[in-house]
PANU-585583 format. One record per residue (C-alpha): residue in three letters; x, y, z. Coordinates in pm, whole numbers, padded with zeros to 5 digits, always signed. Example, Ala and Ser with C-alpha at 12.3 -4.5 7.8 and 13.67 -1.06 7.14 Angstrom:
# residues 2
ALA+01230-00450+00780/SER+01367-00106+00714/
This chain:
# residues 631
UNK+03203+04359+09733/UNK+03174+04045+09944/UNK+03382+04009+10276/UNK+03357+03824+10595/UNK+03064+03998+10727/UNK+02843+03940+10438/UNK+02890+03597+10318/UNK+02860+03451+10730/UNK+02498+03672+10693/UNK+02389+03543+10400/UNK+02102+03262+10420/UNK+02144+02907+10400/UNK+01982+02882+10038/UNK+02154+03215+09960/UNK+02476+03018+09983/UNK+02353+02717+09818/UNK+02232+02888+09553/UNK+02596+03089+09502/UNK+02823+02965+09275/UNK+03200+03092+09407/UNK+03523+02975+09285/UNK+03548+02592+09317/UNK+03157+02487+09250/UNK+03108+02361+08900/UNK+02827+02231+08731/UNK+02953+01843+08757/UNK+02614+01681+08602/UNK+02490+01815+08329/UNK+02112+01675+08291/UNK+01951+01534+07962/UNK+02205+01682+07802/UNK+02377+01378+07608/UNK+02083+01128+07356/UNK+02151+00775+07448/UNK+01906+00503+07296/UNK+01697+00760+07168/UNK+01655+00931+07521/UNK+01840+01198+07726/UNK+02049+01126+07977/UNK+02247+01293+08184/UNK+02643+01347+08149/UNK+02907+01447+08374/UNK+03056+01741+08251/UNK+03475+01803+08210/UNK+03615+02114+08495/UNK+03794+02294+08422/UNK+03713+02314+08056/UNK+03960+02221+07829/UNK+04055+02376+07520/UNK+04073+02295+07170/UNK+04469+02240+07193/UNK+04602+01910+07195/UNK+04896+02096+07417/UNK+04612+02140+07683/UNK+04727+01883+07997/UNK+04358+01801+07977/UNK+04365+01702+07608/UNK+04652+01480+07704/UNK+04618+01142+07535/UNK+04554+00879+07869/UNK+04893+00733+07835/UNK+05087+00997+07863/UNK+04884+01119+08164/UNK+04911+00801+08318/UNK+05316+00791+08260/UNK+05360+01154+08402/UNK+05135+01054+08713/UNK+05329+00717+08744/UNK+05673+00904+08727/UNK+05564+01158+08994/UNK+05464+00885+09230/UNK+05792+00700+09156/UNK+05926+01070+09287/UNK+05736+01074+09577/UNK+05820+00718+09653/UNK+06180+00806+09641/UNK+06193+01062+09823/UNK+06044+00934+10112/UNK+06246+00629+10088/UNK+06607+00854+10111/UNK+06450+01070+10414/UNK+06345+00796+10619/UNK+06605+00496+10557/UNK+06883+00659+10701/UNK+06664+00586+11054/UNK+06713+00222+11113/UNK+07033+00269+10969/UNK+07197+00511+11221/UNK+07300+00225+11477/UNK+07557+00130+11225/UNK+07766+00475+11193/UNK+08007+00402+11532/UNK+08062+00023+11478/UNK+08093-00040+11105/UNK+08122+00262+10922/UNK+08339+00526+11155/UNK+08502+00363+11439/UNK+08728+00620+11418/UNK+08459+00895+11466/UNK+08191+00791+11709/UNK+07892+01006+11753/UNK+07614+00989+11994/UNK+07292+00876+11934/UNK+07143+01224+11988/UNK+07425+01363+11675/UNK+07316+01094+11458/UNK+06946+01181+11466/UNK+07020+01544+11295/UNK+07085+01327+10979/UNK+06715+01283+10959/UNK+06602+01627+11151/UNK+06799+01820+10905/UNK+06671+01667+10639/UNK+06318+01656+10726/UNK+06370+02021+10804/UNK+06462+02141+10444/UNK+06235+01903+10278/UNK+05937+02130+10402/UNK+06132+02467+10404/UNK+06284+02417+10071/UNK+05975+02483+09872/UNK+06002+02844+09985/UNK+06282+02837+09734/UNK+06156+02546+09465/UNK+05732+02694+09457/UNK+05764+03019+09350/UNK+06045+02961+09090/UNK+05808+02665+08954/UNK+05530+02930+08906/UNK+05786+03189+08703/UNK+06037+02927+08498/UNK+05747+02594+08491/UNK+05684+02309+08675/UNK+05904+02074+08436/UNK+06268+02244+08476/UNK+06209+02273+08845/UNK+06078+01899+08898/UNK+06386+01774+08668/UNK+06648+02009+08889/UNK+06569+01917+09192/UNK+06593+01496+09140/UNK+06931+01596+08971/UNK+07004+01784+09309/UNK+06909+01465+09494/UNK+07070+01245+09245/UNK+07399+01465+09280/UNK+07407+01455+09663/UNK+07306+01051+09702/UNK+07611+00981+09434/UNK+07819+01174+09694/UNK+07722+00998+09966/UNK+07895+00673+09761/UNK+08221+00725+09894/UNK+08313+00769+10251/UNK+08228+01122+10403/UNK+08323+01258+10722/UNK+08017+01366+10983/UNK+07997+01721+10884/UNK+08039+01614+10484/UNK+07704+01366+10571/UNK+07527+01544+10707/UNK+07571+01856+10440/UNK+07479+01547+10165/UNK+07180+01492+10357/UNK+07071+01848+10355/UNK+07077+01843+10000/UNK+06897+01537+09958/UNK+06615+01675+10126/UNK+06643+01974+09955/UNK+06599+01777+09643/UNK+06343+01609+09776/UNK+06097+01913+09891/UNK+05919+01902+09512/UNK+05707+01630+09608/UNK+05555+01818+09836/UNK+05397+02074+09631/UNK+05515+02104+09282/UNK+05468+01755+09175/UNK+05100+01759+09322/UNK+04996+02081+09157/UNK+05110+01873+08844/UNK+04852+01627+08925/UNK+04595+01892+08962/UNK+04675+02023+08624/UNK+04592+01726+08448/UNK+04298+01574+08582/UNK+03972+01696+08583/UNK+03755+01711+08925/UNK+03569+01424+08936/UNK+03883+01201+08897/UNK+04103+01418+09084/UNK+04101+01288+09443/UNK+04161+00906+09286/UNK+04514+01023+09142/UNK+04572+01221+09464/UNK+04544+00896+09644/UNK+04767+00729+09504/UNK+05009+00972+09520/UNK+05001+01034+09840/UNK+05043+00670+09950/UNK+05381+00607+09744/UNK+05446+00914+09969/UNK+05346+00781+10290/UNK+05487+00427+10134/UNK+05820+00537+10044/UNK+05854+00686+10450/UNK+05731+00348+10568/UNK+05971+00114+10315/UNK+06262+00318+10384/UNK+06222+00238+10788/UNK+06172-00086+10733/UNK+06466-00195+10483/UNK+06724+00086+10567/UNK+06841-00081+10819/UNK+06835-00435+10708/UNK+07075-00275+10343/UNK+07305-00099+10601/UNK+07412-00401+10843/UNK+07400-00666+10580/UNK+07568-00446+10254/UNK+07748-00185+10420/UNK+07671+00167+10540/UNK+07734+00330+10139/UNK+07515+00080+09997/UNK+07240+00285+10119/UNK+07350+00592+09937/UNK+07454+00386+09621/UNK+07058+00270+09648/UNK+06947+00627+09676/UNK+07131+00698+09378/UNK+06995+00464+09175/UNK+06678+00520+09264/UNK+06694+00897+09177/UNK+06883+00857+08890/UNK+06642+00614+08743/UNK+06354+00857+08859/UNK+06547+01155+08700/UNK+06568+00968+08348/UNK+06182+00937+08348/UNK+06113+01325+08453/UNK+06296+01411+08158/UNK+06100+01164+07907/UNK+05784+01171+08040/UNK+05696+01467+08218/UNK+05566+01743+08031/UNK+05511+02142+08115/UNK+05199+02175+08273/UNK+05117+02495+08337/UNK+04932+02610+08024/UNK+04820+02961+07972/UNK+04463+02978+07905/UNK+04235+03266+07681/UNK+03933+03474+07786/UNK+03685+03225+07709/UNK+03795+02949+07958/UNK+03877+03185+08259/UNK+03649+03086+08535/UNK+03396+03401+08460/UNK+03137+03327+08193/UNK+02804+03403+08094/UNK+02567+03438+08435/UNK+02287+03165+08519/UNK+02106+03141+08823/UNK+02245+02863+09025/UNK+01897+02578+09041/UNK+01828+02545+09378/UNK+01433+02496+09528/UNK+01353+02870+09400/UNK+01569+02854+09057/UNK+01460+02549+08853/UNK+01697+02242+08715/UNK+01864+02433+08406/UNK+02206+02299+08213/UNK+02429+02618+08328/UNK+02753+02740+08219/UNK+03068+02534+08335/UNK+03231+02785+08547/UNK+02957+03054+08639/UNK+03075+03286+08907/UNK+02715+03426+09003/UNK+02643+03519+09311/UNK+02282+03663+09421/UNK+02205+04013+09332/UNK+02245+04169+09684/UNK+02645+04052+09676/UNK+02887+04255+09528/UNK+03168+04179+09379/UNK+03467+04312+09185/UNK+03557+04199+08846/UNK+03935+04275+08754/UNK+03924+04440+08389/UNK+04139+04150+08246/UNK+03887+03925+08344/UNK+03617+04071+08099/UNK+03550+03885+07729/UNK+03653+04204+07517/UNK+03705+04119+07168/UNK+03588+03753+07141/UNK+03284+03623+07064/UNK+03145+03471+07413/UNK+03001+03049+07351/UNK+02640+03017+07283/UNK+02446+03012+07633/UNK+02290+02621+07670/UNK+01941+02595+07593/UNK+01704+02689+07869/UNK+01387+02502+07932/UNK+01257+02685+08225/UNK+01270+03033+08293/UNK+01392+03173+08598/UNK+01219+03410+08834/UNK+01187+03799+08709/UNK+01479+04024+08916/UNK+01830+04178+08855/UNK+02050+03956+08685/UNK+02322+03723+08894/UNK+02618+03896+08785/UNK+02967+04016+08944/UNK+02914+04379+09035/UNK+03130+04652+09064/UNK+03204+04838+09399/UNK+03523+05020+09349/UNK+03525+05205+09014/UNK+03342+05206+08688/UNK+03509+05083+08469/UNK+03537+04719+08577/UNK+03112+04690+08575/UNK+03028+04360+08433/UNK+03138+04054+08365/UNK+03053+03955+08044/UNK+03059+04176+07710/UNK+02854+04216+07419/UNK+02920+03965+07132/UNK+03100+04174+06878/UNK+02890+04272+06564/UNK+03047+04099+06299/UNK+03026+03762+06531/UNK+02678+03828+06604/UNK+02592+03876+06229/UNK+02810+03563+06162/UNK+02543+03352+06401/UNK+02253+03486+06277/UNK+02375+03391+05881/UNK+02435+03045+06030/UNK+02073+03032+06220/UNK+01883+03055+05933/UNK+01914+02950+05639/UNK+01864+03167+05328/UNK+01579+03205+05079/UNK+01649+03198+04723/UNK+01616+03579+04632/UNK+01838+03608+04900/UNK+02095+03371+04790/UNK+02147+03558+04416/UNK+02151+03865+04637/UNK+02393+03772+04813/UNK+02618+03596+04510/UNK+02567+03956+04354/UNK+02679+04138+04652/UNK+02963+03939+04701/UNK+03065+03945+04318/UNK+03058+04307+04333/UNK+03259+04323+04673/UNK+03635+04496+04666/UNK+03924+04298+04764/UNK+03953+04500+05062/UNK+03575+04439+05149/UNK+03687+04095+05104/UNK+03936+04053+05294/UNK+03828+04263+05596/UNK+03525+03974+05560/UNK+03791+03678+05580/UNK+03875+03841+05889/UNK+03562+03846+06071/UNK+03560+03476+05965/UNK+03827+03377+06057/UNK+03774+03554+06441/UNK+03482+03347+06452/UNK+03622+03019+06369/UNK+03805+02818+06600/UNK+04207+02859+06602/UNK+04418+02564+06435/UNK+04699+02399+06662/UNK+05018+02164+06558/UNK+04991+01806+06696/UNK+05183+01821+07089/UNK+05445+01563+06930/UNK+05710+01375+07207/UNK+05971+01652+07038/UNK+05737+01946+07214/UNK+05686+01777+07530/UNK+06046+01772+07620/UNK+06109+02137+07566/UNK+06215+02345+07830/UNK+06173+02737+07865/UNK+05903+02950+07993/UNK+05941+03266+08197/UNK+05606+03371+08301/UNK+05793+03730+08466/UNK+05706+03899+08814/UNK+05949+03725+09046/UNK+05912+03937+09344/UNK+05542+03869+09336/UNK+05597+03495+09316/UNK+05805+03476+09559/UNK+05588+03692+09826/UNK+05223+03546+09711/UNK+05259+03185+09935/UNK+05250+03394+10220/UNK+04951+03588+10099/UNK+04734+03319+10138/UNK+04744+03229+10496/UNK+04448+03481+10489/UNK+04228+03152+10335/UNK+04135+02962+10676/UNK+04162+02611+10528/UNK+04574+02728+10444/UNK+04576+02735+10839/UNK+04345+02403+10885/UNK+04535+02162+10629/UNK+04886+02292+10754/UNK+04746+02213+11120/UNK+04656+01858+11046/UNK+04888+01763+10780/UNK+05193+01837+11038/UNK+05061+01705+11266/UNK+04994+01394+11122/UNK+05367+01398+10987/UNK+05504+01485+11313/UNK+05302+01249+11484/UNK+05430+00928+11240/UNK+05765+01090+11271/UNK+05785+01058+11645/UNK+05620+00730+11645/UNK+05932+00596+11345/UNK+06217+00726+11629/UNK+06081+00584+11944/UNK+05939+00271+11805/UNK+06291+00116+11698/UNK+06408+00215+12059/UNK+06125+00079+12257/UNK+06137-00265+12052/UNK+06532-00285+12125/UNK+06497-00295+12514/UNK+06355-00579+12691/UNK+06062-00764+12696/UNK+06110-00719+12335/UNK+06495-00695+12236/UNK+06421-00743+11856/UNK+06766-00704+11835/UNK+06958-00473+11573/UNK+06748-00374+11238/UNK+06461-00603+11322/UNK+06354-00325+11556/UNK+06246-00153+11218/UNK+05968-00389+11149/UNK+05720-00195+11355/UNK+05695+00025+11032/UNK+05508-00294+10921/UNK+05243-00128+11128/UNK+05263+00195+10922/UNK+05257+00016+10573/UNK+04899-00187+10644/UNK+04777+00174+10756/UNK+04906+00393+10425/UNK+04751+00104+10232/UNK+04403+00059+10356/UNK+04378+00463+10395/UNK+04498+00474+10008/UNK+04219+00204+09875/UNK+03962+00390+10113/UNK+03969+00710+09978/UNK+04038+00605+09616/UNK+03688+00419+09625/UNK+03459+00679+09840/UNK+03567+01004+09747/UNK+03551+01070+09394/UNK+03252+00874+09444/UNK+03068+01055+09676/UNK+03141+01379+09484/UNK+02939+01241+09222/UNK+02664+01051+09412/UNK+02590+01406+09585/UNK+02603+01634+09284/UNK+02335+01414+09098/UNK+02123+01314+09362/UNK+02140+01600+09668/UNK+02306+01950+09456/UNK+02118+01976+09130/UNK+02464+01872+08975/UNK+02676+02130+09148/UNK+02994+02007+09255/UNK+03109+02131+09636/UNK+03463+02133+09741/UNK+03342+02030+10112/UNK+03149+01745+09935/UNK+03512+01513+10001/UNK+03559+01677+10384/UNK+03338+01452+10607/UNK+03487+01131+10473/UNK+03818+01216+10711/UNK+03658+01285+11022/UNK+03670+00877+11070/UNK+03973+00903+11024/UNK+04106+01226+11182/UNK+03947+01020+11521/UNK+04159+00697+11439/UNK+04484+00896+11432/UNK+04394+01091+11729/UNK+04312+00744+11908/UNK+04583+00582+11764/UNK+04850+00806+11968/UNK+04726+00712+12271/UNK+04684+00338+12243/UNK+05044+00340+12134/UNK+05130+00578+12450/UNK+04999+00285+12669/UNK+05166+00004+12509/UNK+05474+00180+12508/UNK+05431+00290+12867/UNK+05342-00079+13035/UNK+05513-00307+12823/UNK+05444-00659+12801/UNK+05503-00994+12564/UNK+05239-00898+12345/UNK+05214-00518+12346/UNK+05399-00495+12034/UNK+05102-00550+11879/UNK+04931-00250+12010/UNK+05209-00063+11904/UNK+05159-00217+11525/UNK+04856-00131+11570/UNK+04883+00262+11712/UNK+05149+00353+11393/UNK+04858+00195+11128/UNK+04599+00417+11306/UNK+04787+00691+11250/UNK+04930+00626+10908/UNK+04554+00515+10741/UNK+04516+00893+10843/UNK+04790+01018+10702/UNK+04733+00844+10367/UNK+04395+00973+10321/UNK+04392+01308+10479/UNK+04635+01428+10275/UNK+04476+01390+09947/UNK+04121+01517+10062/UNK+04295+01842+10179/UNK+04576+01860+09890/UNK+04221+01778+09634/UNK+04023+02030+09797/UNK+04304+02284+09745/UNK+04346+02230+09425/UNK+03911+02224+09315/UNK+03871+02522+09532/UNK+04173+02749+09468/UNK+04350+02652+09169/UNK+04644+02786+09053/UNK+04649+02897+09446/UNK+04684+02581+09541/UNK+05074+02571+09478/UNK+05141+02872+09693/UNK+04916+02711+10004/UNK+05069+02396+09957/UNK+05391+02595+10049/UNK+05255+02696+10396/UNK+05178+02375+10403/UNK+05512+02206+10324/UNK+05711+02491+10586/UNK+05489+02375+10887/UNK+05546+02000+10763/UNK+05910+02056+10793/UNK+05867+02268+11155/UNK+05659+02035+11348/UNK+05874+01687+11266/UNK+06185+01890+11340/UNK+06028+02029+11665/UNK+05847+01677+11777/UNK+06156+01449+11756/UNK+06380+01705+11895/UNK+06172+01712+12196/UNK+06022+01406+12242/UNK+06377+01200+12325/UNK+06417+01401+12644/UNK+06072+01394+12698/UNK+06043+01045+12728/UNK+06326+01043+12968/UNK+06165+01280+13233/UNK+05805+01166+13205/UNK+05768+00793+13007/UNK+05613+00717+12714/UNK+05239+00796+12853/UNK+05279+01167+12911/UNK+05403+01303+12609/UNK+05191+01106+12397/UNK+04905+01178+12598/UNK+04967+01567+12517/UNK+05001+01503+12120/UNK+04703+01337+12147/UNK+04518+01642+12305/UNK+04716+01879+12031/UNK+04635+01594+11742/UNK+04271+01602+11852/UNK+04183+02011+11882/UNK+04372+01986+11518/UNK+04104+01727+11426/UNK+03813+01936+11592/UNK+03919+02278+11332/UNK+03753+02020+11029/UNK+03336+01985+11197/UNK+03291+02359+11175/UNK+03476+02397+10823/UNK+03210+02148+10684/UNK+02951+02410+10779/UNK+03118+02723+10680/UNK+03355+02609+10395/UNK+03155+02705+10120/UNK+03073+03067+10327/UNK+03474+03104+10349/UNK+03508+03109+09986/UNK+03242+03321+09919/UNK+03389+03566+10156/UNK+03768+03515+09969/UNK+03640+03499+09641/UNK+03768+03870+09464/UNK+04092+03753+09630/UNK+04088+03401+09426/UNK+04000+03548+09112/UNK+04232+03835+09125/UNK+04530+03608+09162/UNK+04468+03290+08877/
């Protein structure tokens, strides 16, 4: 079987030539007859089934709703974590004379929160994977629509900041559950698009929320806020019940990821259409096929025609290294199917069409009926119409809790868990930081943008989410395609997406320190560099986070839910541990210091994505038995 070793010795065309988890045939050539020629198509991973139920087979407005109600989510929930920021000055004056707090006190409203919005998907993730996505999404906006209605009436300090625990518990499902959602819909090539967007009303609900929070709090009153966050959620709970469907959907033999085994084309294999999911690897790698893995029973799709022959050798195939019983990965076609294709191939002569009408006059009903049978294993199954009625069912227990709840930390053995949870936090933590000192900074002379107009450096942050949004909706998906027809014989990579945020990996990076020097040497203008600064490092933020989240879901799959937990705990550690520290850091060094040092930390986090582009591909290799084993 493959491992670490092997795959980081294999050559370089050895590894283009492989076909691991996560590369798919993408263009299929002269495969579709347009104005009398061929032309090539691009082909639909993963493949969907015949079942209207299928998320794939999903008419476009209903996939469109469910992504438009998941962004609304996402929106919200950012909005209720960071609005309480700009909003804090007004708990001693306005709201609780009676109770003052210190600044410091006040700021565990938002560490808290941000705390169990990443660590509460150690809880909401794995029950998603055993009970659905759908009756997970819907409990946890009624969670945050329970705790903002509570935060309606006055609350003492311990009572607010319990509500806004819960409200960031409720909020933690946009962080992994809703986006596995996306990826369960959408096919590859128009994945990253949809992750785009989504993760922009993410970064756009955190930058909204600083901006108005404050402006709501001094102007309608400290509980208008919460009466806004309960709106909000309630109106976002309504549409998760209407329009968001189950999406995990349990698929058959025939469209597991392991089917019939073509040579990859590459400069020794010629340009042949190949299955849509082949799992071939070159001869001298060995692999391990799980039993339940194996077509047994079923009659296996017709191979595409082949115009060119490939060189004489073994066969690519998944081999056995353990045991054997689990020896191939494909079976033989079952007799009566086999028979049933070679009736349909070629068409009968007359002698053998009254022999046949005799035979099958003469047949007993049993004989008969054990025929039907055969037929009717061959022919396609028949499903009901996926009506509104079945889309708002709830129930599905899918069984081995323990397991679920354990796997998320299984995969911290994949490298890019450890990579995106690097750079992802520390982009968070980094806009975090930048979202509590900025307000301060702009409230103290030369500035003095007195009261909640200190919030408008978010202004800053909302150009940045934007332009890092419309940037990666109109290169990625793009490129992914460009390079599979033009450079990859119309094989899909993962790491096709992964250069495109090196640009702006380096603006974020940059962006901490020229906000570190504005903030350090002040001056009548310098708010502009600090504008500036918070849109370097939100453009990042914005894209970053769908090329990873995208790449996690080609590449892994139904994986991709338990790394995006890893993901989601550090994104709730770092925040927490940056803003704690930074406020007394700033008092002991300045401004230039401590942002000087995230930079460094930002940038060796930014450094972990040149060599990934080079070994990516080898890593999965490597952790492909692992993949498979666990879908």
């Amino acid at each position: 079987m493959p491992g670490w070793k092997y795959a980081f010795s294999l050559s370089r065309e050895a590894v283009k030539a492989a076909t691991p988890p996560g590369t798919v045939r993408l263009i299929e050539p002269g495969t579709t007859q347009h104005n009398g020629r061929y032309v090539d198509r691009v082909a639909k991973h993963p493949v969907p089934t015949s079942d209207p139920a299928d998320p794939l087979n999903w008419a476009a407005w209903r996939k469109y709703a469910c992504l438009g109600t998941l962004c609304l989510y996402a929106f919200v929930a950012s909005f209720v974590s960071a609005s309480l920021t700009p909003a804090l000055a007004v708990w001693n004056p306005a709201y609780r004379p009676d109770d003052p707090r210190p600044l410091k006190q006040l700021f565990q409203f938002v560490s808290f929160n941000v705390l169990v919005l990443g660590l509460g998907n150690i809880f909401w993730a794995p029950l998603a994977n055993v009970f659905g996505r759908r009756p997970v999404l819907v409990l946890s906006v009624l969670m945050l629509f329970i705790a903002s209605a509570c935060g309606t009436s006055e609350q003492s300090f311990p009572r607010t900041l319990a509500i806004r625990i819960f409200q960031g518990l409720g909020s933690s499902v946009s962080e992994t559950v809703a986006l596995a959602t996306i990826g369960d819909m959408f096919f590859v090539h128009e994945r990253c698009t949809k992750m785009a967007l989504y993760t922009s009303c993410l970064a756009g609900g955190f930058i909204i929320g600083g901006i108005s929070g404050g402006y709501v709090a001094v102007r309608l009153g400290w509980l208008a806020l919460f009466k806004l966050h309960a709106g909000l959620s309630g109106c976002t709970l309504f549409l998760s019940i209407v329009l968001v469907p189950e999406t995990i959907y349990e698929r058959d033999a025939l469209y597991l990821p392991i089917q019939r085994t073509l040579p990859r084309a590459s400069r020794y294999f010629p340009r042949t259409p190949a299955p849509y999911l082949s799992l071939s690897l070159p001869s001298t790698v060995r692999m391990t096929l799980p039993s339940r893995f194996r077509l047994t029973g079923v009659a296996t799709p017709e191979p595409p025609p082949i115009h060119h022959h490939p060189p004489p050798g073994p066969s690519l195939t998944w081999y056995d290294a353990d045991s054997s019983s689990d020896v191939a990965s494909t079976a033989p076609m079952p007799a009566a199917a086999a028979a049933g294709r070679r009736r349909q191939s070629s068409p009968p002569s007359s002698s053998s069409k009254h022999n046949n009408h005799r035979s099958s006059s003469s047949r007993s009903p049993a004989a008969a009926a054990a025929g039907a049978d055969n037929l009717t294993s061959v022919l396609p199954p028949q499903y009901p119409p996926y009506t509104l009625a079945r889309s708002l069912v709830f129930g599905m227990y899918r069984g081995n809790v323990l397991y679920q709840f354990t796997k998320p930390w299984a995969t911290l053995r994949l490298p890019v868990t450890t990579i995106v949870t690097l750079q992802y936090s520390g982009l968070v933590g980094s806009a975090a930081v930048i979202s509590v000192v900025g307000p301060q900074i702009l409230n103290k002379k030369p500035y003095e943008w007195a009261g909640v107009n200190s919030g408008l450096v978010f202004i800053g942050g909302l150009l940045g989410v934007v332009c890092g949004g419309i940037y990666t909706a109109g290169l990625a998906d793009q490129r992914l395609w460009r390079l599979a027809n033009k450079h990859d014989h119309g094989y899909a990579e993962p790491e096709s997406r992964v250069p495109i945020m090196l640009v702006s990996l380096a603006v974020a990076t940059a962006g901490l320190l020229v906000f570190g020097f504005c903030a350090q040497y002040p001056g009548a203008y310098q708010w502009i560099g600090l504008e500036f600064g918070y849109a370097m490092v939100s453009f990042a933020l914005a894209q970053v986070a769908a090329l990873w989240f995208c790449y996690l879901v080609d590449a892994y799959a139904q994986l991709a839910s338990d790394c995006l937990v890893m993901v989601s705990v550090s994104r709730g550690l770092m925040p927490f541990s940056w803003t704690s520290l930074v406020a007394r850091w700033v008092v002991e060094d300045g401004f230039l210091v401590p942002f000087g040092s995230f930079t460094v930390i930002m940038g060796v986090f930014a450094l972990l994505t040149v060599p990934f582009i080079w070994t990516g591909k080898r890593m999965r290799i490597a952790t492909a038995r692992y993949v498979v084993g666990n879908q």
